[in-house]
BAMIBA-395945 format. One record per residue (C-alpha): z, x, y. Coordinates in Angstrom, 2 decimals. Each point is the difference from the previous one (the first is absolute). Example, Ala and Ser with C-alpha at 12.3 -4.5 7.8 and 13.67 -1.06 7.14 Angstrom:
<vexdos>
       c3       c1       c2
     7.80    12.30    -4.50
    -0.66     1.37     3.44
</vexdos>
This chain:
<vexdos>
       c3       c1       c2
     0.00     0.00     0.00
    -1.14     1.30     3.35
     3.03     0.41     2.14
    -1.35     1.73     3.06
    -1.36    -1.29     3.23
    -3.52    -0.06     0.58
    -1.54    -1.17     3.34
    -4.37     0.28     0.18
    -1.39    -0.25     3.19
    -3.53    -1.16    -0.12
    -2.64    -2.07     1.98
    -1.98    -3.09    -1.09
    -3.04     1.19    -1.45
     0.90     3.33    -1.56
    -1.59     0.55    -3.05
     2.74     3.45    -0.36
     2.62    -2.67     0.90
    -0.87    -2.46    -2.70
    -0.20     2.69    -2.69
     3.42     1.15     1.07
     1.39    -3.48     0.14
    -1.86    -0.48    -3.81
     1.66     3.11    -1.53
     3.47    -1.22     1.41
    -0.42    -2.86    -1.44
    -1.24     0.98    -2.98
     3.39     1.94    -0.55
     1.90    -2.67     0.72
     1.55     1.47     3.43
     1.46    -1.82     2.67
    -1.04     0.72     3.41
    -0.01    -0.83     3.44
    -3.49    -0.60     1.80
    -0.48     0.17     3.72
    -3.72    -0.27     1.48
    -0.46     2.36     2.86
    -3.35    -1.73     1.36
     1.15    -3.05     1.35
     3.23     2.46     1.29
    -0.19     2.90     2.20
     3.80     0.41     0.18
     0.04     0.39    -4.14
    -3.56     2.30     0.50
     2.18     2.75     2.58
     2.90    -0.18    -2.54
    -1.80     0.29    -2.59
    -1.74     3.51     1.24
     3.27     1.16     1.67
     1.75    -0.07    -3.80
    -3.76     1.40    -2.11
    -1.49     1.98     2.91
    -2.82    -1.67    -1.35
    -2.63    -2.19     1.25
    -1.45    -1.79    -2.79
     1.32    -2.83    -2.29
     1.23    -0.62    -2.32
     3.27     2.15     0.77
     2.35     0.01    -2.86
     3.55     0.90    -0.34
     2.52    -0.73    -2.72
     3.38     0.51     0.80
    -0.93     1.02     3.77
    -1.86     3.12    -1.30
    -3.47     0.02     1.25
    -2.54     0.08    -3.01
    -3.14    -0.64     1.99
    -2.67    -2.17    -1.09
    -1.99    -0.96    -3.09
    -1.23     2.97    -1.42
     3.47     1.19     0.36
     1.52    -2.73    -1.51
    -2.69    -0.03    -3.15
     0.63     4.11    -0.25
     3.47    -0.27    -0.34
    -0.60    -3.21    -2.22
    -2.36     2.17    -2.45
     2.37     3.04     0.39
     3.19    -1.79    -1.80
     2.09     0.90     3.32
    -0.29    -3.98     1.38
     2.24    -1.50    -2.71
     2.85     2.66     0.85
    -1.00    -0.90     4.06
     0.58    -3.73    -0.74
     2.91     0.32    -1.80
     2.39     2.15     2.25
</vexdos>
C-alpha cells in the first residue's frame, strides 16, 4: 500500500500528463492533481519548487521527481515502489 504523498501538476491536454496520471493509476497510488493552465498562481509555484518549466511536475513526498520520463525511469528501474512507499 502506497503510503506517501504524491501531488502531479499537469495541464489539460498533456499527452506526458496523461501517461503520468495512467502509470499512477495503474499502481494503484493516490495522488493529488492540480492543473496549472487554468492557474497561474499554481504555474509560479509549481516552477519555484521543480525549477522547471514543463508539466507534468511530479513529487512524492515533497521530493521533486520531474516529469514523465522520470517517473517511467524510476518506474522501470525498481526504485518507484521503494519512492512510494516511504
Amino acid at each position: 500500500m502506497t503510503t506517501a504523498k504524491v501531488l502531479v501538476y499537469t495541464i489539460e491536454r498533456c499527452p506526458y500528463c496523461v501517461n503520468a496520471k495512467n502509470l499512477l493509476n495503474l499502481k494503484k497510488v493516490a495522488f493529488t492533481e492540480i492543473r496549472v493552465d487554468d492557474n497561474p498562481t499554481e504555474r509560479t509555484k509549481m516552477e519555484a519548487l521543480s525549477g522547471r518549466r514543463t508539466v507534468p511536475q511530479i513529487f512524492i513526498n515533497d521530493q521533486s521527481i520531474g516529469g514523465f520520463d522520470d517517473l517511467k525511469r524510476l518506474n522501470d528501474a525498481g526504485t518507484l515502489d521503494k519512492l512510494l512507499e516511504s
